[in-house]
C-alpha positions, 0 to 999 in steps of 0.5 A, a space after each residue: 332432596 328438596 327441589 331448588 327452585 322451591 328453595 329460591 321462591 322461599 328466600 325470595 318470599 322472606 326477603 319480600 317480607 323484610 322490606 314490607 316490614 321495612 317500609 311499614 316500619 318506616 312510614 309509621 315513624 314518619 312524621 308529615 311534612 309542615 310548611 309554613 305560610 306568612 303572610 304580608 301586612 308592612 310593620 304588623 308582620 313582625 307578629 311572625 316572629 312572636 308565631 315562630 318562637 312559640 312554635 320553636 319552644 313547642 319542638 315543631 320542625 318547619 320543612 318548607 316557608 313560603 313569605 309574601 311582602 313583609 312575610 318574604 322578609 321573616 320567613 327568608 331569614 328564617 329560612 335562612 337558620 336565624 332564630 326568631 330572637 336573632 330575627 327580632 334583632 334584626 328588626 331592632 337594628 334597622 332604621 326603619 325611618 331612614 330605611 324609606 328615605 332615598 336620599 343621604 340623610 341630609 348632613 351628609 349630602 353634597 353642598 351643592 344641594 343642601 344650597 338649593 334649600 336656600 332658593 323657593 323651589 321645592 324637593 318634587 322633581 320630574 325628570 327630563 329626558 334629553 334623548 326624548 325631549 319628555 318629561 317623566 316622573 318617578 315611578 315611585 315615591 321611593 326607589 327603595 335604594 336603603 331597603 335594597 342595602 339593608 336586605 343585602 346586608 342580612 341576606 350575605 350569608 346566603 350570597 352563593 345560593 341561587 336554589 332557593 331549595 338549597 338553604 337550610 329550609 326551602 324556601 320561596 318568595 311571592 311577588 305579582 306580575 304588574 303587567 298581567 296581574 298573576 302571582 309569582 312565585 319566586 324560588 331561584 335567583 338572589 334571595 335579597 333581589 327576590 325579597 324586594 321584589 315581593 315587598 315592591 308596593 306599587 307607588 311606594 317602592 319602585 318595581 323589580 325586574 326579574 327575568 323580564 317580569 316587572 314584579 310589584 307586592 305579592 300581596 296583590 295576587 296572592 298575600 297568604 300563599 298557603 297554596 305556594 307551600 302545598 305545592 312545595 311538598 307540606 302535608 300540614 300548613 301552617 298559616 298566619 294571616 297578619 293582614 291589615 283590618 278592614 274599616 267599618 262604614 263609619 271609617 271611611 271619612 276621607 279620600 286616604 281612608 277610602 283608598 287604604 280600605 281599597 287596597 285592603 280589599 284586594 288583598 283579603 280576598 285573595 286571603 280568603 281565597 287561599 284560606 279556603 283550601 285549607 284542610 281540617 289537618 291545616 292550622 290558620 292563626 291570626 294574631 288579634 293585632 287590630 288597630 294596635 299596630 298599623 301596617 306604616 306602624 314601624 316604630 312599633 314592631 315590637 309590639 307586634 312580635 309581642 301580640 303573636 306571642 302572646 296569641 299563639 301562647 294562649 291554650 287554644 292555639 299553644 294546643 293545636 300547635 301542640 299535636 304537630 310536635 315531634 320528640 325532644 331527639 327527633 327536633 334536636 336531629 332537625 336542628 342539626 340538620 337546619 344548620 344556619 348558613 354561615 355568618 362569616 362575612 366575605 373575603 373580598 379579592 377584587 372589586 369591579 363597578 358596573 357603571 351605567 351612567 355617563 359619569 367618569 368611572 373615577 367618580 364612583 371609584 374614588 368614592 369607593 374604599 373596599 380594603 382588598 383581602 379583608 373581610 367585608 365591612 357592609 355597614 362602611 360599604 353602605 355609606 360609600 354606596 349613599 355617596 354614590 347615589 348622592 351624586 344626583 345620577 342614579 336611579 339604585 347603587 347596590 352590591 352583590 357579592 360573586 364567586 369568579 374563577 376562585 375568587 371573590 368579587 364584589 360588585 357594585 352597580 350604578 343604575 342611572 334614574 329610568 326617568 331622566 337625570 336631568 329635572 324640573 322644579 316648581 316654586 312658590 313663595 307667598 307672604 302676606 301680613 294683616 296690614 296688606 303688605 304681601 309678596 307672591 312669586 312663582 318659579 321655575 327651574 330646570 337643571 341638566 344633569 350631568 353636563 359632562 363626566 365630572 357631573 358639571 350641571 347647568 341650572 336655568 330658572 325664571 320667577 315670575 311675581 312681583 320680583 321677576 327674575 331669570 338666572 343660568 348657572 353653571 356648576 363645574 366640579 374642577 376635580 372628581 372628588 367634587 373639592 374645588 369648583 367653579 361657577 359661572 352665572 348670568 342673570 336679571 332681577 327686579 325688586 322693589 325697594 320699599 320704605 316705610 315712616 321710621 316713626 310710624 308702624 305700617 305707613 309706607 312713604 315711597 316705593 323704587 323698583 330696582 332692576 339689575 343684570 349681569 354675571 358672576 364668576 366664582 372659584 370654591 373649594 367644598 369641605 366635604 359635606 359641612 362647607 363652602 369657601 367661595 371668592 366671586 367677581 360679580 359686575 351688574 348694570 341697574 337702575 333705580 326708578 322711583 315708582 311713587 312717594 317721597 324717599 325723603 319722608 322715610 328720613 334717608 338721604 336718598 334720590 328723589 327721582 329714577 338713577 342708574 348704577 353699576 355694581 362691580 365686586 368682590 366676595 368672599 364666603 363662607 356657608 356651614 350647614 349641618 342641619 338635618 332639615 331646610 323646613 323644621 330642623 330638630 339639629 344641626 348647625 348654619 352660619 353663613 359669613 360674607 365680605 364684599 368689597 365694591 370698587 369703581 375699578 372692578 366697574 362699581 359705581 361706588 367704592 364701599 365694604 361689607 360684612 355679615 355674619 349669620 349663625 343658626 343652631 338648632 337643637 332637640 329633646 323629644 318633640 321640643 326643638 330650640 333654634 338660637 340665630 345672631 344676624 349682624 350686617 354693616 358697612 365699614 367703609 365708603 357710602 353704601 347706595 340703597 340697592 345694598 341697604 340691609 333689610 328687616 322686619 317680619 315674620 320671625 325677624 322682628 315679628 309685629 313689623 311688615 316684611 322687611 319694613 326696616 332698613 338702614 346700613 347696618 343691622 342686627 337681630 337675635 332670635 329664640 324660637 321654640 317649636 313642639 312637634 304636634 305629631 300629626 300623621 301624613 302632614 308634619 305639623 308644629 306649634 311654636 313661639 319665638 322672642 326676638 330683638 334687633 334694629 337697623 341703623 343709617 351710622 355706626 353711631 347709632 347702633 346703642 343697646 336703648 334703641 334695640 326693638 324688642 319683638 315675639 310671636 305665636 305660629 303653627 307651621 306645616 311642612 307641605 309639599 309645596 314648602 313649609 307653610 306658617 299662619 303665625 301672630 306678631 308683636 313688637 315693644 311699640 305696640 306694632 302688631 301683624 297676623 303673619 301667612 308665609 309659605 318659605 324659610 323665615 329663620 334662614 339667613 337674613 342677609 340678602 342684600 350682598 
């Protein structure tokens, strides 16, 4: 009989020897792990989309990506389950133009702004904080208020994911530390919050903060993270290096140039730190996008995806590729398991607004239309948030989506701008023509905001120049849809009222300075975002001196010596705009119409009507834009004292006359302007041309087609920083002629003697 303790020994060593053969059975069909390293550079990463649809087509199963900058942003929706075509769709839908543009596009801003492009103040604004009586300024060229929707927009399938090892491949973002410079490494918390974050170029887009950590482009401290995805588990990595090229030496002509070949630098060495730490198992592709496609480059993403294509087909990378590979039924069993998050779009139950301003919380509501119980509509969503933000308050208004006691809410978040809601403006406003006629004014403003919950500002400016003037408005929204409102002003200026022989070009007679002050009480109700309806009272005490010359000479009938008058009016108005720039408009529509009424009643010192009309249209093909504009003005009643004699002549209004050479009681001009954008880069540039005719008249019965001047010119116009800026060449029908330096809005509205 056989002893049992030697029969447990044998079963023991047989069931040893199973689970050796197991295990050894078992790792020789393991396969290694492969992670994937993307690496940033702006619009040259769409070439990780090419990269991957190769790599799909080839059957190689990716087990962990790591994504810095633009390579956070392919490698999360990859991450996510997108395929690289559903991907490349993507990049198609988005608006890469209007995605680095804060504000509303502008035929759908409020009003109340799109009238500010009337006045010479220019769109930088430092803000004013009240509380600290200081000024700051933006900590970025764009708050990336767009950028943060849309990255909502295409991460919403992954909304209840805080682990970014839960998705369907793990996953982490590369963001750097603005404080301490270190790279972050970004694997918990919301994917599109993280994504931002590591795109944050400093000075373009404003910082993210993430758990107390002020984080700005992972390019900085680490742009390729290849070490990132070692340390998440990959045996093989796969890395794909899209940085921008470095500028030779006869490269670097300018300060731009000088500073992208810095911040270049900074991030290819961190590259080459990180390429470093490659083993011979690892694999580096670098597609050859060179000068093809540049890092801004975003209308040209598709030609990037096509360069890392057509690289990685290319029978040396397509071979290496080739090794890491798995069978047909081993990558169908990955696929499965890499499902996509569903892409159904949630069921909102409730809504709440976190709002931070001092804004009444109806302003926000009532901007709001979320159906309750219905699937949610982000593109419709987005436009409500630009609303939102159009109110002038907030530094980002953005969403998320949370899962609350069973339910689902959205919520929306206003954050009031960092820097100040209140801002200061800067203005200048030159013209000046070869004959020596020239005007130059500088200005400033400054605007509270808000005054009140309804988002009542308070407007101060003064100008200073060669028509000083000083001005305080008040804006009152009267309702919390911004429909009616009123508008109280107090304000002085000083003008000088030129006048020229009407039988010789360029010869000056007399000159009065006109100087005014007074207020002006208004009521109005706002069409949504196209219009205006006004009624205003206005009484204004002024005088008139005669500074030097003889009025009689310029063949008016007109004092000889100083005068007082009294201004005291009705006016009613009515403003449409609907163009898509102050400075170039490539379309849109303006038509301003003004009545006024002047009675010794309402405290004038003449009894008198006015009238004007002024429409300006504005249409494109490709870079040609057509602008078409009528300007008509008369009286219709009463003498008209000269204080509120129509003005004309000038650069785009009769070119070949000096500025506002020509006046009268009436007037009328129509124009053609043609403009070709030269697409230029950093400076917007255009080179045009108009046709114009017109005139002004003392009497009604002088207005005949025979006396209509007939005028033309040739420009190039910039749109700097300080204003659209022109140097153009006139010529009218006599043989008048003006070189033309004008730093404003020629085209717009000429009726600025109401």
């Amino acid at each position: 009989m056989r002893n049992p303790s030697m029969k447990a020994s044998r079963v023991l060593v047989r069931a040893l020897i199973v689970v050796v053969l197991m295990v050894m059975t078992s790792t020789a069909l393991a396969r290694p792990s492969i992670g994937l390293a993307l690496s940033g550079g702006g619009a040259r990463g769409a070439a990780h989309v090419g990269v991957l649809r190769v790599i799909e087509e080839l059957g190689i199963p990716i087990d962990y990506v790591a994504g810095t900058s633009m390579g956070s942003i392919i490698g999360g929706l990859y991450a996510m389950g997108l395929s690289p075509d559903e991907i490349e769709a993507t990049i198609k839908d988005i608006d890469w133009n209007a995605i680095f543009d804060d504000n509303p596009v502008r035929p759908e801003r409020r009003m109340q702004r799109k009238l500010d492009d009337r006045q010479m103040l220019i769109g930088t604004r430092p803000g004013v904080i009240e509380s600290e009586r200081r000024v700051d300024l933006v900590p970025a060229l764009m708050q990336g208020q767009r950028l943060a929707l849309a990255l909502r927009q295409y991460t919403l399938p992954a909304r209840s994911i805080d682990d970014f090892d839960q998705l369907p491949i793990p996953f982490r973002a590369v963001a750097t530390d603005v404080i301490t410079g270190e790279a972050v490494v970004l694997k918990t918390g919301d994917l599109a919050t993280a994504i931002r974050a590591s795109m944050a170029v400093p000075a373009v887009f404003s910082p993210v903060e993430i758990d107390d950590r002020l984080l700005v482009d992972g390019g900085l401290a680490m742009n390729l993270p290849i070490s990132v995805v070692r340390e998440m588990g990959a045996d093989i990595i796969i890395a794909v290096d899209i940085g921008g090229p470095r500028r030779e030496r006869d490269e670097i002509a300018n300060l731009l140039q000088m500073l992208d070949q810095i911040a270049g630098l900074v991030t290819w060495r961190n590259t080459q730190e990180e390429i470093a730490t490659l083993t011979a198992r690892d694999l580096l592709l670098v597609p050859p996008l060179g000068r093809t496609v540049m890092p801004g480059d975003f209308n040209n993403m598709l030609t990037a995806i096509q360069i890392g294509e057509d690289y990685t087909r290319e029978p040396e990378q397509r071979t290496r590729l080739a090794a890491l590979a798995v069978p047909a039924a081993q990558y169908a069993a990955w696929q499965a398991r890499r499902s996509p998050l569903a892409a159904t779009k949630p069921v909102i139950d409730r809504v709440r607004i976190d709002n931070r301003s001092r804004l009444d919380d109806r302003l926000l509501s009532s901007r709001l239309e979320v159906p309750v119980g219905e699937p949610l509509n982000p593109q419709a969503l987005e436009r409500q948030l630009e609303q939102i933000h159009g109110l002038d308050n907030f530094e980002a208004v953005t969403y998320r989506v949370d899962e609350v006691d069973g339910q689902t809410e959205l919520v929306v978040t206003a954050k009031p701008k960092s820097w100040g809601t209140s801002w200061l403006q800067g203005g200048l406003e030159l013209s000046s023509t070869g004959g020596g006629d020239s005007n130059f004014n500088i200005g400033l403003g400054y605007t509270m905001l808000p005054v009140n919950r309804l988002n009542a500002e308070w407007r101060t400016q003064f100008q200073l120049g060669q028509e000083p003037a000083l001005s305080t408005v008040l804006y009152q929204p009267l309702d919390i849809d911004e429909r009616w409102f009123a508008e109280a002003e107090l304000s002085y200026l000083s003008q000088n009222l030129v006048l020229f022989d009407p039988t010789t070009h360029n010869l000056r007679v007399a000159e009065y300075q006109l100087e005014r002050s007074g207020g002006r009480l208004a009521i109005g109700y706002n069409f949504e975002h196209w219009g205006r309806l006004s009624l205003s009272y206005g009484r204004f005490a002024g005088t008139g001196e005669l500074n030097i010359g003889d009025p009689s000479r310029a063949g008016e009938n007109l004092p000889r010596r100083g005068f007082d008058f009294d201004s005291g009016y009705l006016d009613l108005a009515l403003a449409v705009d609907t163009m898509d720039s102050p400075n170039f408009p490539r379309q849109g529509l303006m038509v301003d119409v003004l009545s006024r009424t002047s009675r010794t009643a309402l405290g004038a010192s003449d009894d008198f009507d006015l009238a004007g009309l002024s429409v300006l249209r504005a249409r494109s093909h490709g870079r040609n834009t057509y602008i078409g504009g009528l300007t008509l003005a008369g009286h219709f009643g009463g003498d008209t004292p000269p204080q509120s004699f129509q003005r004309l002549g000038g650069f785009l209004n009769l070119s070949g006359f000096n500025q506002r050479e020509l006046s009268g009681v009436n007037m009328g001009l129509a124009r053609g302007i043609y403009m070709r954008d030269l697409d230029t880069p950093l400076v917007k540039t255009y080179a045009g041309a108009s046709l114009e005719t017109g005139n002004t008249w003392m009497q009604r019965s002088d207005i005949q087609l025979d006396n209509l001047r007939v005028a033309g010119s040739l420009f190039i116009g910039a749109d700097t920083l300080i204003g659209p800026l022109y140097l153009g060449y006139g010529r009218a029908d006599a043989g008048e002629t003006a070189f033309y330096l004008f730093l404003g809005r020629p085209w717009h509205s000429q009726l600025t003697n109401f």
